[in-house]
C-alpha positions as CSV (number, residue, x, y, z in Angstrom):
1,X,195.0,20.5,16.3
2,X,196.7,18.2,13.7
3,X,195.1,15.1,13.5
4,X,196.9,12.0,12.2
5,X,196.2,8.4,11.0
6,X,197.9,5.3,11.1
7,X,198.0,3.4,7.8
8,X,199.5,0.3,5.7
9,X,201.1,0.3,2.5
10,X,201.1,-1.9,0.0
11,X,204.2,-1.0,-2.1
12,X,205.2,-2.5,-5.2
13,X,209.4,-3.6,-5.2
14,X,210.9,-3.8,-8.3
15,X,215.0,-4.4,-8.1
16,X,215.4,-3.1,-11.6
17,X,213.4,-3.1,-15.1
18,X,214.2,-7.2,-15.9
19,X,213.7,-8.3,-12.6
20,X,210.9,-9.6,-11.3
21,X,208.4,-7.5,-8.4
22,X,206.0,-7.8,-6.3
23,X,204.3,-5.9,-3.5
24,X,205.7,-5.2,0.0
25,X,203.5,-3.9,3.2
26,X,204.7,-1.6,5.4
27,X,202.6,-0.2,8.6
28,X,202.7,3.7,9.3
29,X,201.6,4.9,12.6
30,X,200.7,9.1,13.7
31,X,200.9,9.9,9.9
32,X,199.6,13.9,9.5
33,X,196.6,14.4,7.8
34,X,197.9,17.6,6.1
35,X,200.7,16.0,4.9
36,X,201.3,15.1,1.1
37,X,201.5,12.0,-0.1
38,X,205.3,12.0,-1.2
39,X,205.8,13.5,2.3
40,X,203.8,10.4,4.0
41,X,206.9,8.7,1.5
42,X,209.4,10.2,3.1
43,X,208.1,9.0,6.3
44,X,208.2,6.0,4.5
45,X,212.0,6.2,3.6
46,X,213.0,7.5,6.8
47,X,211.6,4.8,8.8
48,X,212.9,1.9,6.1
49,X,216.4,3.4,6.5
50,X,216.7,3.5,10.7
51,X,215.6,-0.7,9.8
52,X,218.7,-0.3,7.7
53,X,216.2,-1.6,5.0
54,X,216.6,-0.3,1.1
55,X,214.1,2.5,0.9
56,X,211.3,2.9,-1.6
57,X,212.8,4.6,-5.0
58,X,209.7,6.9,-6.2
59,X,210.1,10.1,-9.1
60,X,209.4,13.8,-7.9
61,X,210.8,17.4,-8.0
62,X,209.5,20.7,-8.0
63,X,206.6,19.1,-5.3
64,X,204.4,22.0,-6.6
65,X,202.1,20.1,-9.4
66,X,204.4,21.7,-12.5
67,X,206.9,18.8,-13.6
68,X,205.3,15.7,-13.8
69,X,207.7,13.8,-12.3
70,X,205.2,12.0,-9.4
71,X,204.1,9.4,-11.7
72,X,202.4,7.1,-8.9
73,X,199.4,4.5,-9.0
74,X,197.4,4.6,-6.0
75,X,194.5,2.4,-5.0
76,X,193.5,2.0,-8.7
77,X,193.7,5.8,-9.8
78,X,197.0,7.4,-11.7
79,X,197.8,10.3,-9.2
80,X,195.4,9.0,-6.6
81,X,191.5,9.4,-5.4
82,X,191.5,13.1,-5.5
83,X,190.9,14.5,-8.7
84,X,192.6,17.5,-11.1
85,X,195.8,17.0,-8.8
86,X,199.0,15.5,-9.2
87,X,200.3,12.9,-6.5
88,X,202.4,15.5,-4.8
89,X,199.2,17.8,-4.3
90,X,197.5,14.5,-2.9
91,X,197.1,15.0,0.7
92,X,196.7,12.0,3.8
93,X,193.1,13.9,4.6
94,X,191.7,12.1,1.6
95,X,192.7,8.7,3.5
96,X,191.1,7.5,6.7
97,X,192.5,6.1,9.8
98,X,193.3,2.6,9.5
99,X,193.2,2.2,5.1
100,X,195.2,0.4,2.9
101,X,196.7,2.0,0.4
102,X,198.1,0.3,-3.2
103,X,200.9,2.8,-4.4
104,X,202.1,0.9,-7.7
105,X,203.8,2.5,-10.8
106,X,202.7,3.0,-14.2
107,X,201.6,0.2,-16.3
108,X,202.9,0.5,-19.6
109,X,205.3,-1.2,-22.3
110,X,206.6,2.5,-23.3
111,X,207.1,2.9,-19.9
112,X,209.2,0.5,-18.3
113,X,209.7,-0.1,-14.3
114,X,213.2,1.2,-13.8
115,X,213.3,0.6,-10.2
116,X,210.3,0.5,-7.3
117,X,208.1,3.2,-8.5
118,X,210.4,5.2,-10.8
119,X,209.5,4.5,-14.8
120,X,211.3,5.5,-17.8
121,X,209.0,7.9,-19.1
122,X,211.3,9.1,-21.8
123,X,209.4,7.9,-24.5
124,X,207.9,11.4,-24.4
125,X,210.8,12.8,-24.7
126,X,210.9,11.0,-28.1
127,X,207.6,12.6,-29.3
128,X,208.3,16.0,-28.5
129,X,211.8,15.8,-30.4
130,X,209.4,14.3,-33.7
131,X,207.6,17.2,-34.2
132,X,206.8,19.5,-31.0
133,X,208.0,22.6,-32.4
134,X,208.3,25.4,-34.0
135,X,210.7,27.2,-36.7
136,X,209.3,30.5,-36.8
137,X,211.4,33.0,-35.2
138,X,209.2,35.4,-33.1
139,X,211.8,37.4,-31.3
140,X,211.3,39.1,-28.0
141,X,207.8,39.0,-26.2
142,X,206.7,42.5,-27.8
143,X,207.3,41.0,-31.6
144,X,205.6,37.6,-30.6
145,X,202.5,39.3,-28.7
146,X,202.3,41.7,-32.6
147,X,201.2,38.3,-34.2
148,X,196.9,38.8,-33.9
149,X,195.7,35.5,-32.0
150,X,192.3,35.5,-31.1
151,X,191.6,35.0,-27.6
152,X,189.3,31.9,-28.2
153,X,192.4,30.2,-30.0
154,X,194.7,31.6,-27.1
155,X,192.9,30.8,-24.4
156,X,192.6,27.2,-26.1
157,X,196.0,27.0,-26.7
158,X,197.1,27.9,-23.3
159,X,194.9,24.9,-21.7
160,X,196.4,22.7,-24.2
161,X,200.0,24.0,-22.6
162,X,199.0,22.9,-19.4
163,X,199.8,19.5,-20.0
164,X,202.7,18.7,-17.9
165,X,203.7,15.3,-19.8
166,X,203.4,13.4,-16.3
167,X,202.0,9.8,-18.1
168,X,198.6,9.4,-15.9
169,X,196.4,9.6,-19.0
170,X,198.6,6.3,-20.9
171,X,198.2,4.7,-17.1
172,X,194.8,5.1,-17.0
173,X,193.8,3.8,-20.6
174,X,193.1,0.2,-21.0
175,X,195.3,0.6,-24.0
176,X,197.9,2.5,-23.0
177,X,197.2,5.3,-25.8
178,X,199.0,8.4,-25.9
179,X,196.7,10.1,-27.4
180,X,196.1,13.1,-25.0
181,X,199.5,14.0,-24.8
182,X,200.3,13.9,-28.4
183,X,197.0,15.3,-28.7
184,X,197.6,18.2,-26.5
185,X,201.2,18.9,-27.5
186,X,199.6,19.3,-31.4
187,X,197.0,21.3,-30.0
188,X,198.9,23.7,-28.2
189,X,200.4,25.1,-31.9
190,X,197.9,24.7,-33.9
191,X,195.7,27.2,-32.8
192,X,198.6,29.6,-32.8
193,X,199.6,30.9,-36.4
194,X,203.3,30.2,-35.1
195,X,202.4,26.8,-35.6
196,X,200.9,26.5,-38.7
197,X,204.3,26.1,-40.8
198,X,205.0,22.7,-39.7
199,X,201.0,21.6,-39.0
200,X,201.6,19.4,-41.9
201,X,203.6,17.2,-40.5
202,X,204.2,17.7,-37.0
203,X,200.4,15.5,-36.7
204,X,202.1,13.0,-38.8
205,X,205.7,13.0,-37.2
206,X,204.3,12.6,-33.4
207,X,201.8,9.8,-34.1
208,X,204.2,8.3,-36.4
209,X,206.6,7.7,-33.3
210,X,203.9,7.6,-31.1
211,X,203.2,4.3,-32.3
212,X,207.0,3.4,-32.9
213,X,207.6,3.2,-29.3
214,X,204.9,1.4,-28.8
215,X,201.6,3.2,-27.3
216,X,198.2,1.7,-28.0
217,X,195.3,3.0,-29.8
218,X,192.5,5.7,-28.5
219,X,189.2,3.6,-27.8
220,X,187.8,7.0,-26.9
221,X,187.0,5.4,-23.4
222,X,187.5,9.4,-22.0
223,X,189.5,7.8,-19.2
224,X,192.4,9.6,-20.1
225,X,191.2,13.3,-19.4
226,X,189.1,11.6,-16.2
227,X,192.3,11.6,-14.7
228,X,194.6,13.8,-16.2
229,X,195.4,16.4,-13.4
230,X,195.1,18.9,-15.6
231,X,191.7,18.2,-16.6
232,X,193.2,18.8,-20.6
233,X,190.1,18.0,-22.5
234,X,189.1,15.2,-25.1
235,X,188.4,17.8,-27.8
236,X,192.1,18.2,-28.4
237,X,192.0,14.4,-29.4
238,X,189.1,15.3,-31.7
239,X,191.7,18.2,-33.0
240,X,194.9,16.0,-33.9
241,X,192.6,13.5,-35.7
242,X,191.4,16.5,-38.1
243,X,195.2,17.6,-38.0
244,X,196.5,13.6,-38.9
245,X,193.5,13.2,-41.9
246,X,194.3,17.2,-43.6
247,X,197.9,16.2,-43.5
248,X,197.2,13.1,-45.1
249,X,195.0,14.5,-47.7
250,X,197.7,16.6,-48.6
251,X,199.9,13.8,-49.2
């Protein structure tokens, strides 16, 4: 039998990125335990509209943990209590009858409020265009499986890939570092021989804006991959750094 819970929100308002927020509460009643969290939002929506009350504004798309795109604070934790999940994998079981729950957006000067919960996150964008790529033509699949890649360096690579760019490791830094992005986007072609024509600079480029649009520095706090919901690891950190200081030498 479905169980439910009744709940109150604490939701934080903002009418656009200048304008000044704040937190508004709203009480849910019969919410479904097995529902997601962006569900229990549309619930949310729903009920705000029949008021003929302006409904929450909150990012999502594919609802399937891929994009990135559910960018939410709640009670303290970038994607919520539950851990290696994104918010729309986040299910109301993890909540009990009767909680309050904070939903807030990202906190971050390169990621400013746009409306409610939505946040610009497009300074990523910016980073990837710097220096997340590659020149080397490899052709179909057949010619690019020919190049000989170890499977420790694929298999490396490929958890580096799994980033999905969503923001939750800036949120949850006390500095707002990008590191483990930037970190992870280096990684993913620099174990891969594909990558290695650019290596020089692409460390260089991608920190170089990284800082530009104004991210803070890595403390090394490990906050970062103890919420990323891809559990993408702090030795790919470790791996730009030695990327950044070779390219520098060669300078």
């Amino acid at each position: 039998m479905d169980k439910s819970i009744n709940i109150t929100l604490k939701v934080w308002r903002q009418a656009g990125p200048k304008a000044k927020g704040g937190f508004e509460t709203y009480k849910l009643k019969d919410i479904s335990v097995d529902s997601s969290f962006l569900e229990m939002l549309d619930v949310l929506n729903e009920q705000l509209i029949s008021e003929r009350k302006e409904p929450v504004v909150f990012d999502h798309d594919c609802r399937e943990g891929i994009c990135g795109m559910c960018s939410l604070y709640i009670n303290g934790h970038p994607h919520g209590p539950d851990s290696a999940v994104t918010t729309c994998q986040l299910h109301m079981r993890k909540f009990k009858d009767g909680d309050t729950i904070t939903v807030e957006p990202w906190r971050s000067n390169a990621f400013p409020v746009i409306k409610d919960l939505m946040v610009d996150r497009r300074a990523y964008d910016k980073i990837i265009q710097a220096g997340g790529f590659i020149s080397v033509n490899t052709g179909g699949v057949p010619d690019a499986n020919s190049i000989p890649i170890s499977k420790a360096n694929a298999d490396e690579a490929m958890d580096a890939a799994s980033c999905i760019g969503c923001g939750a490791c800036v949120a949850a830094c006390k500095n707002g570092s990008a590191m483990l992005f930037v970190a992870a986007k280096v990684s993913q072609l620099a174990l891969l021989p594909q990558g290695r024509v650019e290596a020089s600079k692409r460390a260089k480029a991608m920190v170089a804006k990284m800082d530009e649009l104004g991210f803070g520095n890595c403390t090394n706090t490990g906050a970062c991959a103890a919420e990323c919901p891809k559990s993408v690891s702090l030795t790919n950190i470790a791996r730009l750094n030695r990327e950044f200081i070779c390219a520098k030498f060669k300078d």
